[in-house]
C-alpha positions, 0 to 999 in steps of 0.5 A: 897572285898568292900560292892559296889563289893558284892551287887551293886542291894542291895546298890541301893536299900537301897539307893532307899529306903533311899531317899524314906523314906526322901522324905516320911517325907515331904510329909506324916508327913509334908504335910499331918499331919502338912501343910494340917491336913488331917485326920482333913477334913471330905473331905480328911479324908478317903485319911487319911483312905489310908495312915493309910494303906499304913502306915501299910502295909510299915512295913512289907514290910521294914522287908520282902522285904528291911531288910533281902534277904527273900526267899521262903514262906516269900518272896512270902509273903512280894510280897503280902503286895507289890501288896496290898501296890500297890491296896491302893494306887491306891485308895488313888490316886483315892480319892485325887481329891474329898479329896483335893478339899475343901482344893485347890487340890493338889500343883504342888509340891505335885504332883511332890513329889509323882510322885518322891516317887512312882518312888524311891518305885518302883525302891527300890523294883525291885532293891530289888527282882533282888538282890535276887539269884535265890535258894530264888524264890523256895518256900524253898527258903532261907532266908539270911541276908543282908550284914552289913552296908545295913541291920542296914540302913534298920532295923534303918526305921522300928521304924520310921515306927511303929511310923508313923503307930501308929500316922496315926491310933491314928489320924484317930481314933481321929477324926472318929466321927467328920468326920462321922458327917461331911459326914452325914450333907452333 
């Protein structure tokens, strides 16, 4: 039996999610690192502020809803960092036209890239919970690991996003105090 026949919702979704993690490294570690210096702009650093969260939030949402079929408690939890993952970018989509002012607001590249982040998130996610069998929506439900190739693609994205995390977090820390003082001049 061939990994497509076994789980085609788990195959789309990893492929989602892997197509959502290319396109994460344009955006967020070339734009908003490299290209636009974000975290460096007393206006965008609080946008910097929400993707230092959404950094943080995305590793255990790869290990609790991508890297293995969670059920029960655990799944419920992984849905939790989900919606919370969904309420800071929210925000973060709120503060972006005040944050990119300064720097000409966003491109229109930009904004198609996001609009095509946030569809593959979405669909990688749904895919990933309808992969789900019914057993693992108890709340003791089964935890069952994905089947091989899918589960190492998945698990190969979690260092990646540790690092990713810890990079946003040194940079916001990094330059806190010159983006306070900005805001407290203006």
């Amino acid at each position: 039996m061939s990994l497509w026949s076994s789980s085609p919702l788990w195959v789309l979704a990893v492929s989602a999610l892997l197509a959502f993690a290319v396109l994460s490294l344009v955006d967020g570690v070339y734009l908003h690192l490299i290209r636009y210096r974000l975290y460096a702009h007393a206006s965008s650093w609080r946008e910097h502020l929400w993707h230092t969260g959404r950094a943080l939030l995305l590793v255990p949402i790869l290990v609790l809803i991508f890297a293995q079929q969670t059920g029960g408690a655990l799944l419920y939890v992984g849905i939790g960092f989900v919606l919370l993952d969904q309420l800071v970018e929210l925000f973060d989509v709120l503060s972006e036209k005040e944050s990119r002012a300064p720097l000409g607001g966003l491109s229109s590249f930009e904004y198609a890239l996001h609009v095509m982040l946030t569809t593959l998130r979405i669909a990688a996610i749904t895919l990933a919970l309808a992969a789900r069998p019914a057993a693992a929506w108890s709340l003791e439900g089964p935890t069952v690991p994905l089947p091989e190739p899918l589960s190492t693609l998945v698990w190969n994205l979690v260092p990646g996003a540790v690092i990713a995390t810890a990079v946003h977090v040194w940079l916001a820390w990094k330059h806190a105090p010159r983006a306070r003082a900005a805001v407290r001049m203006s």
